[in-house]
C-alpha positions as CSV (number, residue, x, y, z in Angstrom):
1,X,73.4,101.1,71.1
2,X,76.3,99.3,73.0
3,X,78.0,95.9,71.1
4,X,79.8,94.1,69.2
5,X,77.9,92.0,66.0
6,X,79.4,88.6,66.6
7,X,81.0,88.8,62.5
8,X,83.0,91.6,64.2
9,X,87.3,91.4,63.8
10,X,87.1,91.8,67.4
11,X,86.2,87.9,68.1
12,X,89.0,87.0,66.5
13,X,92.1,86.1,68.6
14,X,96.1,86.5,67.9
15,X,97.6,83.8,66.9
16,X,97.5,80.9,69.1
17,X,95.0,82.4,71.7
18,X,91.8,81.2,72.4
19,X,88.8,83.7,71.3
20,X,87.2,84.4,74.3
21,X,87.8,87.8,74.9
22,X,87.7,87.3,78.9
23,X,90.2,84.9,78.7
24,X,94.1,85.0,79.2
25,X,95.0,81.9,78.2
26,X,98.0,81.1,80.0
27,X,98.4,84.1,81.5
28,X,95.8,84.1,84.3
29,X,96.7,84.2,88.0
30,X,97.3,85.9,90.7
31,X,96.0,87.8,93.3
32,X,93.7,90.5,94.7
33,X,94.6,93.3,96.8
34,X,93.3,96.8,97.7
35,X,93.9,100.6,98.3
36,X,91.9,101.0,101.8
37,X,94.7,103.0,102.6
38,X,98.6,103.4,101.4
39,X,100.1,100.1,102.8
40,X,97.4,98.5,103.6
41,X,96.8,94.4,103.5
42,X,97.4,92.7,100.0
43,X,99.7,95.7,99.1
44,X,103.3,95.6,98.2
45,X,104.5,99.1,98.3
46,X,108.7,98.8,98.4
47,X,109.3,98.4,95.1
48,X,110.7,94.5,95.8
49,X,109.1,91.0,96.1
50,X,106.4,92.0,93.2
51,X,104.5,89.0,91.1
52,X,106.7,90.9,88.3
53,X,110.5,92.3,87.3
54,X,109.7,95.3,87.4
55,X,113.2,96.6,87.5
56,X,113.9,94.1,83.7
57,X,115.0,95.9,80.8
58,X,111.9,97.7,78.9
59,X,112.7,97.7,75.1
60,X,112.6,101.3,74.3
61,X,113.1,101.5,71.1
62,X,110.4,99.2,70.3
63,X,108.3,101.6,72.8
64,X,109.9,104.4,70.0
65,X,108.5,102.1,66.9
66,X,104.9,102.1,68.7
67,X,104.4,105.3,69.3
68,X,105.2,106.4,65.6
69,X,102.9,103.7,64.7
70,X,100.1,105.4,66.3
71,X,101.3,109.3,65.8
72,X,101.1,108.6,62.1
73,X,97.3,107.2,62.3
74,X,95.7,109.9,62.7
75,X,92.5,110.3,65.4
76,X,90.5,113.4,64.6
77,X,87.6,113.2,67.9
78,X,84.9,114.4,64.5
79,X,86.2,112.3,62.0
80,X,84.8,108.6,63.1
81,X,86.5,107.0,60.2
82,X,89.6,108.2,61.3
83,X,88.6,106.8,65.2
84,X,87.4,103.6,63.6
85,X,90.6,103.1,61.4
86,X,92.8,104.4,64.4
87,X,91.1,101.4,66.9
88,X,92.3,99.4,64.7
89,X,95.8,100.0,64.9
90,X,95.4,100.4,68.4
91,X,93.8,97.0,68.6
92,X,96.5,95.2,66.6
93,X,98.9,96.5,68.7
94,X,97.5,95.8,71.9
95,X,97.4,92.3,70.7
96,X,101.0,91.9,69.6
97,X,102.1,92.8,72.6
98,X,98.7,91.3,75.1
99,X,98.6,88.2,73.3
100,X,94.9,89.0,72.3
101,X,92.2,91.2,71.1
102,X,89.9,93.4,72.5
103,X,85.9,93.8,72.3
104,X,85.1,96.9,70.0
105,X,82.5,98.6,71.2
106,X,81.0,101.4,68.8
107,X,78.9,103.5,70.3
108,X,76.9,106.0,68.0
109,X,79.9,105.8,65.3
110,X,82.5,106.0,67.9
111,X,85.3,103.1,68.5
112,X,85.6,102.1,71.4
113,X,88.2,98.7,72.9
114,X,88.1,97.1,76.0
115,X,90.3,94.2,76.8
116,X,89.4,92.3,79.7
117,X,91.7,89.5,82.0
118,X,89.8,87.3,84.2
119,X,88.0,89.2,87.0
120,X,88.6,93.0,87.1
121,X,90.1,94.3,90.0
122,X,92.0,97.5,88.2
123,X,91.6,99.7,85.6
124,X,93.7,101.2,83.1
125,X,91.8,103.8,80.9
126,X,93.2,106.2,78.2
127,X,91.8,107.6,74.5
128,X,92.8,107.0,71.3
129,X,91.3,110.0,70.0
130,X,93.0,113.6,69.4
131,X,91.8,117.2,68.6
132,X,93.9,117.6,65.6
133,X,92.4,117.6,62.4
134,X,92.8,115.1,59.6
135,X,96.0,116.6,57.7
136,X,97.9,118.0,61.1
137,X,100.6,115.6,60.1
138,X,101.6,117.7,56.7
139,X,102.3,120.4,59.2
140,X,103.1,118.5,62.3
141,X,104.6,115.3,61.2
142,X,106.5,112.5,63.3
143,X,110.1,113.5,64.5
144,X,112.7,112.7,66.9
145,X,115.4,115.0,67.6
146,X,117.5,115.5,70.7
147,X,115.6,112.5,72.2
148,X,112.3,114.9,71.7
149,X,109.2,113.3,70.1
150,X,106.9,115.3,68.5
151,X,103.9,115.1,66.5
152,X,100.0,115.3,67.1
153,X,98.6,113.7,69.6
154,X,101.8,112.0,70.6
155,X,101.3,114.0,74.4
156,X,97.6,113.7,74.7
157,X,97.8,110.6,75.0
158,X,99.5,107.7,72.2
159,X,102.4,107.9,74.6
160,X,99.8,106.5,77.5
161,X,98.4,104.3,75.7
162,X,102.4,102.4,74.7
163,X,103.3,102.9,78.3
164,X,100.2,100.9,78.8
165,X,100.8,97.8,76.6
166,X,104.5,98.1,77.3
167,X,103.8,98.0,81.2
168,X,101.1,95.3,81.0
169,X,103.2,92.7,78.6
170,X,105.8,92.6,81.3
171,X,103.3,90.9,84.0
172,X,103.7,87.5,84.8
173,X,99.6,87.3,84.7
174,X,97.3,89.6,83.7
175,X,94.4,88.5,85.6
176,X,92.3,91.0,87.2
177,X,93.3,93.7,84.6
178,X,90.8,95.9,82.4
179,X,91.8,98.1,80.0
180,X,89.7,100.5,78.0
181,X,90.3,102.7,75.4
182,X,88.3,105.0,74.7
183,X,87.2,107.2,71.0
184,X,85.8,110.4,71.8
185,X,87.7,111.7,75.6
186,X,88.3,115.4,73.7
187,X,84.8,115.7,72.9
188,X,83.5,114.9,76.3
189,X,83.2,111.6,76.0
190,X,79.1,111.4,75.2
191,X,79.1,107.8,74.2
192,X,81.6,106.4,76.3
193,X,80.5,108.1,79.4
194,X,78.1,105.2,80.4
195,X,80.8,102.7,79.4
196,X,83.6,103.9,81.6
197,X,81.1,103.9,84.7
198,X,80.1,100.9,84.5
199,X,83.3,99.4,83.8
200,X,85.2,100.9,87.1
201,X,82.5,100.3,89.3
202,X,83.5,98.7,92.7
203,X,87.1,98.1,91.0
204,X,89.9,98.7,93.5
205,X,91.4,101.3,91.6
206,X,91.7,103.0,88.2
207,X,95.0,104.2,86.5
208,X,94.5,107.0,84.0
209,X,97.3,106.7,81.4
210,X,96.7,110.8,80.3
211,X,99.9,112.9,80.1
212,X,101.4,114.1,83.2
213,X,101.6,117.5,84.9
214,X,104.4,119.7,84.5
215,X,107.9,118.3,85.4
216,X,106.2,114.2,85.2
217,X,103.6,115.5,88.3
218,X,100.7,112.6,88.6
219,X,97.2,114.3,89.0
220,X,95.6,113.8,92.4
221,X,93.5,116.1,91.8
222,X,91.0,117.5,88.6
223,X,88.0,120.2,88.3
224,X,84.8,118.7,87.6
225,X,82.8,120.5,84.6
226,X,79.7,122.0,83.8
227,X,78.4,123.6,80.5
228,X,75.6,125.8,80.2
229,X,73.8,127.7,77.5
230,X,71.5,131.2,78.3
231,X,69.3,131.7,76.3
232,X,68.1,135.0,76.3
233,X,64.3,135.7,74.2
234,X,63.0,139.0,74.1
235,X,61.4,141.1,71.2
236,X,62.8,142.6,68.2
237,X,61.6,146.2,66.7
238,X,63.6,149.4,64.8
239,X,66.1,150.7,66.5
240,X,65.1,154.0,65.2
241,X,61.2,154.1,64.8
242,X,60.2,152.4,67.5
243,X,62.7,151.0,69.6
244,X,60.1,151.3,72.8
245,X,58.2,148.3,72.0
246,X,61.6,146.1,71.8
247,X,62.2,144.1,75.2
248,X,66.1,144.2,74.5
249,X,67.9,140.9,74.9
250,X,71.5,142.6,74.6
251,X,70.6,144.6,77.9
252,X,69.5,141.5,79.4
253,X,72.4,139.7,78.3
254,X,74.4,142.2,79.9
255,X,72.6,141.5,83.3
256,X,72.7,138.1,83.5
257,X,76.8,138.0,82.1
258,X,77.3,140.3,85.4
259,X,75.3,137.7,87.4
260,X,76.7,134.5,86.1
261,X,80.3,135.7,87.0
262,X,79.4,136.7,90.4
263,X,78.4,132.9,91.2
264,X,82.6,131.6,91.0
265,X,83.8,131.8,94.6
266,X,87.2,130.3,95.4
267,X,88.6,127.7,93.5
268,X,85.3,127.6,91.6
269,X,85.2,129.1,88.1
270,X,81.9,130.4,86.3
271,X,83.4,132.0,82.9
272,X,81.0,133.1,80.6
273,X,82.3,132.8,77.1
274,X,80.8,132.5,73.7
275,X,78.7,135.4,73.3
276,X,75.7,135.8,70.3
277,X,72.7,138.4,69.9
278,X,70.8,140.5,67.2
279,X,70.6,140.1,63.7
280,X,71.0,144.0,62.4
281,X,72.5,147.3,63.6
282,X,69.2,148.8,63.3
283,X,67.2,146.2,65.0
284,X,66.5,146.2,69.1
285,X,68.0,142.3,69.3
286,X,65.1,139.9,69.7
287,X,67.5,137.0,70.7
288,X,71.1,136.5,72.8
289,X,72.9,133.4,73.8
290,X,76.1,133.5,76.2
291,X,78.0,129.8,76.8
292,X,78.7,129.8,80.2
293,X,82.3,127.1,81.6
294,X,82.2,125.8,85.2
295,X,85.0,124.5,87.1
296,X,84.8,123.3,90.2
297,X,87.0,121.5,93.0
298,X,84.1,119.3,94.8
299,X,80.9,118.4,94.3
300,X,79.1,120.2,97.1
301,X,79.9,122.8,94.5
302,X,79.3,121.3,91.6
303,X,75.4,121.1,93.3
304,X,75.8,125.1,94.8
305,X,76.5,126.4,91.0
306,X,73.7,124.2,89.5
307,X,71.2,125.3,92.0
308,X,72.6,129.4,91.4
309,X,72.7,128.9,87.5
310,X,68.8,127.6,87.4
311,X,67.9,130.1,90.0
312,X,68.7,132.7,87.2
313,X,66.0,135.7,86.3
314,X,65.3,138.4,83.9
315,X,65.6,141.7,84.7
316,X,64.5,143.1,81.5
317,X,60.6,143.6,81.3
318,X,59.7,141.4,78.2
319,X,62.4,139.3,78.3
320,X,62.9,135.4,79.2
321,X,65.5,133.2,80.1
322,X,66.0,129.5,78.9
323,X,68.6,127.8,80.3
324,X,70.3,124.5,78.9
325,X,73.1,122.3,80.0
326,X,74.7,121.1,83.1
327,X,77.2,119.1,85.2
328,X,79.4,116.9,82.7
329,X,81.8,115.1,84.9
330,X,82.3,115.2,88.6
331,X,85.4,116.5,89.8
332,X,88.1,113.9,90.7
333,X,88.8,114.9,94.4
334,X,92.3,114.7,95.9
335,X,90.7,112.1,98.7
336,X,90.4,109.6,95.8
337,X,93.4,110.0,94.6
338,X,95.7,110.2,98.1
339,X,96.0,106.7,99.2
340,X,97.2,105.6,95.2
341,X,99.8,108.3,95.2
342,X,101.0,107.4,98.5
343,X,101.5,103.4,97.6
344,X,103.0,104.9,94.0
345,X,105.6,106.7,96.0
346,X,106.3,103.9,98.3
347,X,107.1,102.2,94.4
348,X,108.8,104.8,92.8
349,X,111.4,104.9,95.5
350,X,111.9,101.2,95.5
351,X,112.6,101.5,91.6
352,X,115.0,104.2,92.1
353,X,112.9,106.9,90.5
354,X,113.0,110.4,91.4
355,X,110.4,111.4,93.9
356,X,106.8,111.7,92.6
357,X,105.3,115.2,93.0
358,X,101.4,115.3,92.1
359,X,99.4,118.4,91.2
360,X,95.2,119.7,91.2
361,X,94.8,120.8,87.7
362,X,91.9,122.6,86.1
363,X,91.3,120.0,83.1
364,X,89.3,117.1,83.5
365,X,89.9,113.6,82.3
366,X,87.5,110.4,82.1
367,X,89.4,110.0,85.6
368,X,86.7,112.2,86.7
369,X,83.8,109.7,85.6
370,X,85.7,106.8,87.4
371,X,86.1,108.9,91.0
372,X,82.5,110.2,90.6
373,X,81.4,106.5,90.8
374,X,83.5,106.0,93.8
375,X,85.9,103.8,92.3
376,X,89.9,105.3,93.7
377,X,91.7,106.8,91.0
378,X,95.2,108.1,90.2
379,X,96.0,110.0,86.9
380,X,98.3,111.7,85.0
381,X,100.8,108.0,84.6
382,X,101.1,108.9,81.2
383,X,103.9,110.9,79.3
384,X,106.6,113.7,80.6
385,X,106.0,116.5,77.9
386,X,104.3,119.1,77.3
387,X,102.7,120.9,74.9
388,X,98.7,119.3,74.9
389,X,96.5,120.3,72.0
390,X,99.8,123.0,71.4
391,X,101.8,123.7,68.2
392,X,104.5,122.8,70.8
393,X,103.2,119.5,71.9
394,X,106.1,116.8,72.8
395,X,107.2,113.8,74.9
396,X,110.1,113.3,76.3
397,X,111.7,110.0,75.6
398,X,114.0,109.4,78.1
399,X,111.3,109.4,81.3
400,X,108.7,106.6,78.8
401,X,111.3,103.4,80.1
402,X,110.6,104.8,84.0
403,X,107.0,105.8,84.2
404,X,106.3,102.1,82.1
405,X,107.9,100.6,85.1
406,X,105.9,102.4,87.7
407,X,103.0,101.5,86.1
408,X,103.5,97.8,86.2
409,X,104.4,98.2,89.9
410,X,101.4,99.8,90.5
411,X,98.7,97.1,88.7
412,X,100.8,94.6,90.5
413,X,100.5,96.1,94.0
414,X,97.1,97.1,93.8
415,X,95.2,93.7,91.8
């Protein structure tokens, strides 16, 4: 189900690079280094002495031009035309500025584009896909005013992903680098799931280019998911004539909704939400469904609220419970995230940037998938902003040349 055919445009190089799409031509070199802890050997934390300029002149408004480019293509998650035609332009643009192509990996319909330098040591990860639908831009379109980009998607995350090929162009050697793009992140990434695991296996570290917490804030720390479905069965009969022989699922409903809620504890969220049941005013409901949204801080909970949610029983006499649905992604906890943040602070002050503040949020990422294989990861490098999946959604342009340079610090330190 994962590949590329071998007549795929992905095999074919820029101009004047060889095809191999593990190759960096000229570009290879370097050295490894790790994250054992902030500091540590074969890091170089004060902002000086890097394999790289970090400090050299970023062209912004070429960063500008790129992030149009990609605004404009729209990425609906459903649409995978749209994902297919918007890898594309990602994938040209990763080249002009890479000095190759990446592998496209579709995936059940979905585009997916990994580029690949050498032997992976890091990871940068980000999506190319939005949750706005085809036609946003007729109400939404492209601006820049007051140095305030808007349009959809440009937040969550095209910014991340010009950050990205802006940060990575300016290394003297791109050995050791993976980056993957991914084509369905807002739709929970089903098919690309399996792909990111694998990939940040036994790296020493993954970068998450997503947008960043409020006030620039990188994300130490994200909520692991679960989604479950109830399904209530029970037995229908008149409301009026004969409502005894009914075994009411709406009344069981009820019972369970009461006891799902009671499960959150702490920082751990059990929401019921979607609710269904009946077919007729008249009619004792044979049937009700309630969708049930987990959040939770660690996985020891994660495990507590499966155990709880399959532990569920009817109270109703006549009526059944099924239960579907599950964990979805780990939660990203702050322990995997804590020595990264600390060497990116160590950076951010040796490139004159104002301090870094970091932030647990609620949301998860693919950042989640990359922790929950033990692989140390730091999010939330991407755009200052606001406004994801929002009528309100912007970047702000200023803070793009800044957060590029950090970024290029940070592969440089860390591979």
């Amino acid at each position: 189900m994962t590949g590329t055919s071998p007549g795929n445009p992905s095999s074919e190089p820029a101009t004047g690079v060889g095809s191999d799409t593990n190759s960096t031509a000229s570009r290879a070199g370097g050295d490894g280094g790790g994250v054992a802890a902030a500091g540590g050997a074969g890091l170089n934390v004060d902002g000086g002495g890097l394999d790289v300029n970090v400090g050299a002149s970023l062209d912004v408004d070429g960063m500008v031009a790129d992030l149009e480019e990609l605004v404009v293509c729209e990425s609906f998650s459903s649409d995978l035309a749209a994902v297919a035609r918007s890898a594309e332009v990602v994938a040209v643009m990763g080249a002009r500025h890479l000095g190759i192509r990446p592998e496209f990996l579709v995936i059940d319909g979905v585009t997916h584009l990994r580029w690949t330098f050498g032997t992976p040591k890091v990871l940068l990860l980000g999506h190319h896909d939005t949750v706005w639908p085809m036609g946003t831009l007729a109400t939404h379109p492209w601006s820049v005013v007051d140095g305030v980009a808007r349009g959809p998607g440009v937040f969550d995350m095209k910014a991340g992903l010009v950050q990205t090929f802006h940060a990575l162009a300016g290394l003297g050697s791109l050995d050791g680098v993976t980056l993957l793009v991914t084509g369905d992140e807002e739709v929970g990434s089903r098919t690309s799931a399996p792909l990111i695991q694998d990939t940040a296996r036994g790296l020493a570290a993954t970068f998450v280019m997503e947008a960043s917490a409020d006030g620039g804030a990188l994300k130490t720390g994200r909520k692991g998911t679960a989604f479950y479905t109830v399904n209530v069965h029970g037995r229908a009969a008149h409301a009026g004539l004969e409502p005894e022989k009914g075994a009411n699922a709406g009344i069981e409903l009820a019972h369970q909704i009461l006891a799902i809620a009671a499960i959150g504890a702490g920082a751990t969220t059990v929401t019921p939400t979607l609710l269904s049941g009946g077919t007729a005013v008249n009619t004792v409901p044979g049937a009700a469904t309630v969708a049930v949204d987990v959040r939770v801080a660690e996985v020891a909970e994660q495990e507590r609220v499966e155990t709880a949610m399959r532990s569920l029983r009817s109270v109703v006499p006549g009526t059944h419970l099924e239960i579907d649905g599950g964990p979805n992604r780990p939660p990203l906890e702050s322990a995997m995230s804590a020595p990264l943040f600390a060497v990116a602070q160590k950076l951010a002050e040796g490139l004159g940037l104002a301090p870094l503040t970091s932030a647990s949020v609620g949301g998860a990422s693919d950042g989640n998938f990359t922790a929950g294989v033990g692989c140390p990861t730091l999010d939330g490098l991407g755009a200052v902003g606001g406004g994801a999946h929002a009528d309100h959604e912007h970047v702000i342009l200023s803070e793009l040349p800044g957060r590029t340079a950090l970024l290029r610090a940070l592969v440089d330190a860390v591979r």
